[in-house]
N, C-alpha and C positions, 0 to 999 in steps of 0.2 A: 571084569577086572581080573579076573580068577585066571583067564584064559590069557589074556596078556603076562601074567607074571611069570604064568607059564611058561610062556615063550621066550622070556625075559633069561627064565634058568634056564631053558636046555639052551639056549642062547651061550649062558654064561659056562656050561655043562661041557662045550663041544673040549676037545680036549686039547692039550700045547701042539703034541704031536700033528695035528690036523690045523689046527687054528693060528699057528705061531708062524711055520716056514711059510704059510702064504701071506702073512702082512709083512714079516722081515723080507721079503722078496719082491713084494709092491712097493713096500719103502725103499728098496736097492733100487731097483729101477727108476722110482721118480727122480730120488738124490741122482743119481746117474744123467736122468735127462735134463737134470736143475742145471748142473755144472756143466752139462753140455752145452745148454742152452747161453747159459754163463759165457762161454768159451768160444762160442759166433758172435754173439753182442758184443764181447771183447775186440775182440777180432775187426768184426766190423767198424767200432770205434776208432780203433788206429788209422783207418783211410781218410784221407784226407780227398776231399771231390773235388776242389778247386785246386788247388796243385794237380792233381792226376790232368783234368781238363786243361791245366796251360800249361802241362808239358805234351801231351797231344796235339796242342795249337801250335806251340812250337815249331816239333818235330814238322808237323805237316808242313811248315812253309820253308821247310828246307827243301826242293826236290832232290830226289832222290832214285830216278830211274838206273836200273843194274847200270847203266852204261854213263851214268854221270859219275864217273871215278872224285870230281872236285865235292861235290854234294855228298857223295857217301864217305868223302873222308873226313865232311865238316860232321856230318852227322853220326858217326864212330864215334869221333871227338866227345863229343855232346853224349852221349849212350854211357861211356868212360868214367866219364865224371859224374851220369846219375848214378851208376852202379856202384862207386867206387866208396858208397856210404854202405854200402852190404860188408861185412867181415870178408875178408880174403882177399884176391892178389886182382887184380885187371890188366885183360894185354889186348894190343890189336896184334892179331894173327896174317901173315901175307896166304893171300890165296894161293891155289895151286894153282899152276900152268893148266890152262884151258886152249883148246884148238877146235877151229871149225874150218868150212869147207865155205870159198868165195865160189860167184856165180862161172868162173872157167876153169872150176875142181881142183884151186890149190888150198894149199893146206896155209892156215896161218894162225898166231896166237892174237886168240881175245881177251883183252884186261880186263880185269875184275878189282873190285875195292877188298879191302881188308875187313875181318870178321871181329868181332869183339867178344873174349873167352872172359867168362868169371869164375875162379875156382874157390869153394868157402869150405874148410875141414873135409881137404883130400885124402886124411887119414881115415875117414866115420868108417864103420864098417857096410854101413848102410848110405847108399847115395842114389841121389834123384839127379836127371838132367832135364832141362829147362830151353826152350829153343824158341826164336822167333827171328824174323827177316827186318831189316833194315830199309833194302830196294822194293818200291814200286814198281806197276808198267808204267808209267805218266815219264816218260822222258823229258831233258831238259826246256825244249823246245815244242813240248806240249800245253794247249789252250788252258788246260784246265791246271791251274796253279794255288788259286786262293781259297780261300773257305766262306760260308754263305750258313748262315742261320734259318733252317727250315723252318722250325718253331721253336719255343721256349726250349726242348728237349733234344733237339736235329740237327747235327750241325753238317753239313755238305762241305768237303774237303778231299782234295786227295793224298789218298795213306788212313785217312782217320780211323777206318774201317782192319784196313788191311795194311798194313797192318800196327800203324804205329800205338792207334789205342788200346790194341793187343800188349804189345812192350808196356805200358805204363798200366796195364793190369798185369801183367809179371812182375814188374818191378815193387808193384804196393802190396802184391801178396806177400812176397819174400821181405819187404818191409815191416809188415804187419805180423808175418808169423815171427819173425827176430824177434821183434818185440813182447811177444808174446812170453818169451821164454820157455816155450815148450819143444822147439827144435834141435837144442844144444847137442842133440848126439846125434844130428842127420845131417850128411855133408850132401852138398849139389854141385853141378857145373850149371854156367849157364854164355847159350851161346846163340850170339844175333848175326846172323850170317848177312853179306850182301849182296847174293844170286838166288836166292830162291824162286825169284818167279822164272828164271830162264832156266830152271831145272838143278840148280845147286853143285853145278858140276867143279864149281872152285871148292865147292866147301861141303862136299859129300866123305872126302876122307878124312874131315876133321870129326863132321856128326859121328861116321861110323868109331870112330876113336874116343871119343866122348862118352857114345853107348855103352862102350862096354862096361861087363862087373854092373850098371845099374838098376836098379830095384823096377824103377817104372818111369818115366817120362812124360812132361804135359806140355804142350806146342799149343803157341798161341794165338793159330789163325783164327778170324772173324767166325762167331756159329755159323751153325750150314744156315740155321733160318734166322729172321728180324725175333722171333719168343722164343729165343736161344738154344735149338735144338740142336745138340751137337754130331759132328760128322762119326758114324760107327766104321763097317769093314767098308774099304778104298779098292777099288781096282788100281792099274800100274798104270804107267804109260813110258812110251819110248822114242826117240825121234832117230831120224836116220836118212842121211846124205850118200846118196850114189854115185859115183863118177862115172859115166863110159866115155872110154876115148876111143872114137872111129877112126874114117880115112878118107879125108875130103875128094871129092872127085866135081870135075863140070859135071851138071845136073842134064847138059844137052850129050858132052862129045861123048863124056865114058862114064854115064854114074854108074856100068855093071862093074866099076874098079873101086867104086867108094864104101865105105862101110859106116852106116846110117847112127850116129848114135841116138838120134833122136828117137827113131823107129826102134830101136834094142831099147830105150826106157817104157816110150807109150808100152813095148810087151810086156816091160815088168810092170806096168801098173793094174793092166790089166790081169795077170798075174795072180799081182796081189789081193785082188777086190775077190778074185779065187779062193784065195786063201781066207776070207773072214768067215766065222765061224759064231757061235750063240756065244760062246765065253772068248771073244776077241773082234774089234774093229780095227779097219786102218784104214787110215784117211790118205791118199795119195796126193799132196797140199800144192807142190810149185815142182814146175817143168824149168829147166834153164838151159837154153844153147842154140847152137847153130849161128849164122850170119845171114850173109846174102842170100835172097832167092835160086839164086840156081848154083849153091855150090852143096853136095853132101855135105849135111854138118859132122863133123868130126869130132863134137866133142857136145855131152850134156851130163847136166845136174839132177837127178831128182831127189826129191824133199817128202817124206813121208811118215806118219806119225800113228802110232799103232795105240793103243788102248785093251791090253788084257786082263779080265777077271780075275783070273788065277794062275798062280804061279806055274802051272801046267802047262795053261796057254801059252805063256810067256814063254816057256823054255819049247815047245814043241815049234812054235813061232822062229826061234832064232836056229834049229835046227832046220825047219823047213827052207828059211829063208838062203841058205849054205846051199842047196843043192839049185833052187831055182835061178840063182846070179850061175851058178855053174853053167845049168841049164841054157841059160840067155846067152851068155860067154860065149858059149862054144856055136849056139844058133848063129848068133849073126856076127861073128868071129869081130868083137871087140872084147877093149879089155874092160874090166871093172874094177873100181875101187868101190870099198867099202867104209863108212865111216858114221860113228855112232853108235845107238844100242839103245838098251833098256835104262833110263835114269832113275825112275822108283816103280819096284817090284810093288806089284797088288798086298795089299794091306788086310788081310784075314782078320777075325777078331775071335784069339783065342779064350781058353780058359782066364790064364794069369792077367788077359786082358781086359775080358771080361768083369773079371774081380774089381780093375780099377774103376771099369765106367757104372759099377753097383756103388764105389765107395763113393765115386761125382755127384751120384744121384740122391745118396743119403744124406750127405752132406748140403746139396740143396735143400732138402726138405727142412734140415736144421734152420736153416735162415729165410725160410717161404718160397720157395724154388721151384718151379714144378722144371725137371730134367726129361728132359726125351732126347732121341738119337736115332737115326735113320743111316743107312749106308747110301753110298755118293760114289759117283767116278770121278769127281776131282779127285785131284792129288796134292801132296805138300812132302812137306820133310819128317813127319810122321810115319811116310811110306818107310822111309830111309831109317829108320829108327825102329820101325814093327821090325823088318828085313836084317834089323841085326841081334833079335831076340828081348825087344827090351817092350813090354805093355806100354802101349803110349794112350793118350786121348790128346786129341794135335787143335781142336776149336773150343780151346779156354780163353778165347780172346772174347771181346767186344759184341753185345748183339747191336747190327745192323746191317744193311745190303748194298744191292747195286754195285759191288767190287769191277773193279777193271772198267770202268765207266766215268765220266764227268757227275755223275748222278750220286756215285758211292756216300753212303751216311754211316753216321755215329747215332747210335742210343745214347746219349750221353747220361742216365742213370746207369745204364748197365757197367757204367767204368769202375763202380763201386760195387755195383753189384756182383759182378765178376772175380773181383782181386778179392774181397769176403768169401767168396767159394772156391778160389784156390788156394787160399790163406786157410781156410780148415778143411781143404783137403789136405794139404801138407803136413797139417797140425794133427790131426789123424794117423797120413803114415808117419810118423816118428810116434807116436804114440802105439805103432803096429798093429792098426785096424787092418792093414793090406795083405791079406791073404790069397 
């Protein structure tokens, strides 16, 4: 007993200095992670699973392929009026002039659908922008239209994935965190473009416009994986249309008078499969031209598509590329057009970037989350957004797979589970966790 009370004193003996700032600082911490904890449960509370799920169902049975200009205008429409219950202004935006190259190397304009901009306290001094796609591949005229119940939790649909259950996880975070009332001094844009899977070429000078001045960025494609591991650093990619126009000749009387365009592409392809290197691929994809059998063809297309790691590649690439069409040019004395380039620059993952995908990850664990992240050579509008200085993480959307397929699915828990972790991440940086 003697020995115990002992212990009891020096127990009670230790002194404020020693004994005081470590319970007042366990106490801070706990209070700290009550109200944290507080403030995801909040959070999470405000989403609504059944609305999120039948405006996904929705959306999906709009098609919406880039090239259904009628479908993406009905579905803009619709995007307008869910947004238009966020604070601030809604506009459909007209795309830019887009051109490509037909299969006899003219040049002509491709229409695109219009983008949907939301802008909420353009004045904050601090802003976030917010991006997701509209278009599908599934074109109008493709098989796979309807949606199909894998199980209780599965829903097979095209878009669900990709992206529309993305959009309706941006929409209920930015729902959720409003409500929350802890945003009040963080302005955002937020913008649903409708070319993204053809490369975003209508609607790249809007992103880059949007970026700028912003704090950090979260893009809402599909995770890289089905247990939501999100996409880290992106390589580029680029597409690129050639024209050579030859000089047709009989193939029997004078072809030493024709000049082959066909023969001057086969050499740049071969060329280029030269040119691939450990930090660059490029895929030499469609040949186009010629007519008749025995006349010199006079005129071809080629189609090729390049995939650089680093920004290095990419530019040592389009340097190279200038002297090799030179090169070709002057070989087999045709002419060349050039058309296209680089659409999204390789996606690095820097410091400030880094910062945001520590705060995703913390933020998950608030709400039971396990967060991972892996680099990928897909590409998105991420790319386009790292490339103009702003931290992004571009797969806060939807976990599930099979994209670009009739097979594509929805988790349909992750649509809550998602819009709760971008709802306090957002709630975080206004609260200036983003460092």
């Amino acid at each position: 007993m003697a020995n115990a009370q002992t212990n009891c004193n020096r127990a009670l003996a230790i002194t404020e200095d020693t004994a005081w700032p470590d319970v007042t600082a366990r106490l801070e911490r706990f209070h700290m992670q009550q109200n944290q904890s507080a403030t995801a449960a909040a959070l999470k509370h405000q989403i609504d699973a059944a609305v999120m799920l039948q405006q996904v169902q929705d959306w999906s049975s709009t098609n919406t392929g880039t090239a259904n200009l009628d479908g993406l205008a009905k579905q803009a429409d619709a995007l307008a009026d869910a947004f238009s219950v966020l604070p601030g202004e809604v506009e459909l935006v007209d795309p830019a002039t887009v051109t490509a190259i037909d299969a006899a190397g003219n040049e002509f304009e491709k229409p695109h659908g219009q983008h949907m901009v939301l802008r909420v306290r353009p004045t904050a001094n601090r802003r976030l922008l917010f991006t997701g796609h509209m278009d599908t591949v599934f074109p109008a005229d493709h098989a796979f239209q309807g949606q199909t119940w894998l199980d209780d939790e599965t829903l097979n649909g095209p878009g669900v994935a990709d992206m529309k259950g993305g959009i309706a996880v941006m929409l209920h975070a930015l729902l959720a965190a409003e409500a929350s009332g802890t945003i009040g001094s963080l302005g955002y844009d937020v913008l649903i473009n409708s070319d993204e899977e053809t490369g975003s070429l209508a609607s790249s000078a809007l992103i880059a416009e949007l970026a700028q001045g912003k704090l950090a960025a979260l893009t809402y494609e599909p995770a890289a994986l089905p247990d939501g591991t999100l996409a880290h650093a992106r390589g580029g990619t680029g597409n690129y249309s050639i024209t050579f126009t030859g000089k047709s000749a009989h193939a029997g009387r004078n072809p030493h008078e024709g000049r082959n365009a066909i023969v001057a592409a086969a050499d740049l392809i071969l060329r280029l499969k030269d040119m691939e290197r450990e930090d660059i691929t490029i895929n030499p994809a469609k040949l186009e031209g010629g007519a008749a059998n025995n006349v010199v063809p006079d005129h071809a297309v080629l189609r090729f598509n390049i995939r650089p790691k680093s920004t290095e590649a990419m530019e040592g690439f389009d340097r190279d590329l200038a002297g090799v069409l030179a090169s070709i040019e002057n070989d087999h004395e045709v002419g060349i057009h050039r058309h296209g380039g680089v659409t999204r620059p390789p996606k690095p993952v820097d410091v400030r970037a880094q910062a945001l995908f520590d705060l995703v990850k913390a933020c998950g664990e608030e709400l039971g989350q396990t967060i991972k992240w892996q680099s990928t050579g897909g590409v998105c509008d991420g790319n386009n957004i790292a490339a103009c200085g702003v931290p992004v993480v571009d797969t806060m959307g939807v976990r599930g797979g099979a994209i670009h397929s009739p097979d594509e699915f929805l988790i349909v828990p992750s649509l809550v589970e998602r819009a709760a972790l971008s709802a306090l991440v957002i709630s975080r940086i206004a609260n200036g966790e983003l460092h």
